[in-house]
Structure formats: C-alpha cells, structure tokens
C-alpha positions as CSV (number, residue, x, y, z in Angstrom):
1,X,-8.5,1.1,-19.8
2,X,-7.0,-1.5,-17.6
3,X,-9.4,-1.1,-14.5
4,X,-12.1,-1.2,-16.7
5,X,-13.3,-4.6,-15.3
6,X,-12.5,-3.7,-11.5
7,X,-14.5,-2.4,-9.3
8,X,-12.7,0.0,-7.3
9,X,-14.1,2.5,-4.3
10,X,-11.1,3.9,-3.5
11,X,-7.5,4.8,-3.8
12,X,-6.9,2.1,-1.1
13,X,-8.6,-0.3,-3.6
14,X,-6.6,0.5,-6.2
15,X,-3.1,0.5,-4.1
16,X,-4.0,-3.1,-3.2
17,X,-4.5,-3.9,-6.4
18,X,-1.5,-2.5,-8.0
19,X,0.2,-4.3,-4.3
20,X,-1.2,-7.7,-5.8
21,X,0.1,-7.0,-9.6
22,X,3.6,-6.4,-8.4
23,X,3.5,-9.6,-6.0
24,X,2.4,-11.2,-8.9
25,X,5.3,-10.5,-11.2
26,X,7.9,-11.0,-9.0
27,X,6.6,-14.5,-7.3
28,X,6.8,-15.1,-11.2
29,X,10.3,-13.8,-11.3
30,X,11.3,-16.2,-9.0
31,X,10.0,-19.1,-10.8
32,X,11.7,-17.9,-13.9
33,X,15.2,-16.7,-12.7
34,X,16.4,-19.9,-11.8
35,X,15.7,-21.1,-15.1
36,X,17.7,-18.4,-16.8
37,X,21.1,-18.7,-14.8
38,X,20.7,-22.2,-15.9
39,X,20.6,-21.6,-19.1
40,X,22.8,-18.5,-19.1
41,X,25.7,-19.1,-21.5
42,X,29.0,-17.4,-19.4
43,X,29.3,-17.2,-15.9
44,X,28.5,-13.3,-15.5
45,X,25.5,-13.8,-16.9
46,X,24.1,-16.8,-14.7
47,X,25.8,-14.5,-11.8
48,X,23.4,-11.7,-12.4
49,X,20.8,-13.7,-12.6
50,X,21.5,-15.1,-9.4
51,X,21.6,-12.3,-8.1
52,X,18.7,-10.1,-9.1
53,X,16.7,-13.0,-8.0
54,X,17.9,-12.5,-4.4
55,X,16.9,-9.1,-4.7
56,X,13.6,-10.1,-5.9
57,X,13.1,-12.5,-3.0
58,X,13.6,-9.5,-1.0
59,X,10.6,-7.5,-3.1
60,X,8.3,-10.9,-2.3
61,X,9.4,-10.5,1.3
62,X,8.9,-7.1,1.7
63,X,5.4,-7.1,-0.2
64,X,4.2,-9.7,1.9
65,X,5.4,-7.6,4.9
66,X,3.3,-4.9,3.5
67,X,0.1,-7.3,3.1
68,X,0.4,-8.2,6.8
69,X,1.2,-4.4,8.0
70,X,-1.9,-2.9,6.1
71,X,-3.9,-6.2,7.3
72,X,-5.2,-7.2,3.8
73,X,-5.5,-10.7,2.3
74,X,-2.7,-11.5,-0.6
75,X,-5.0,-13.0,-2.8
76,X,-2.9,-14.2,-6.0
77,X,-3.7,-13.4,-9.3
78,X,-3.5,-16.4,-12.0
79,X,-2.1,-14.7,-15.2
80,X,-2.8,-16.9,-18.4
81,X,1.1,-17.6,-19.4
C-alpha cells in the first residue's frame, strides 16, 4: 500500500499529501515539456506540447493558490528520476 510509510491523522493529511503529489508531477512537467517540443519532429506536435505545458503552468499556479488558501506549507517532494 502506498501510504504504508506515512503517517496520516486525517483526511486533511492525506488531501495535502495527494495536494503535494500532484504539485510534484506537474512542476516536473514543466521541466520536461520544453524539452519535448524541442525535440518534437513536425510542428503540431511541438505545438501541443507547447501548449499543454501552458495549461500545466496553470495547474502549478492554481495548486500553489490552493497551498496559500488552506494555509499549509508546499513542501516539495524529491522523486528519485
């Protein structure tokens, strides 16, 4: 089981935790996009790249926004790659 190593009290424990996973994939997102409309191979492809990672920017903000609203700390995770 995934939590197995967490300790969590509550549900608001484990909605900041899954909070923290998704910031964590999609601040990795927009490290990796970039790199993928560069090496896209036709120009629709690097466009759609471009612009999901917009729309991932948007995620971050939002997420962030969320850590502020709910007054938590957005403690990142550092995922072995």
């Amino acid at each position: 089981m995934r939590f197995s190593a967490l300790k969590l009290d509550s549900l608001r424990d484990l909605l900041i935790e899954e909070l923290r996973d998704l910031y964590n994939a999609e601040t990795q997102l927009v490290d990796a996009l970039p790199k993928m409309a560069e090496a896209a191979s036709s120009h629709e492809l690097k466009s759609a790249f471009e612009h999901h990672l917009e729309e991932t920017r948007r995620h971050v903000s939002r997420l962030e926004s969320i850590f502020k609203q709910i007054d938590e700390n957005l403690r990142v995770k550092h995922v072995k790659r």
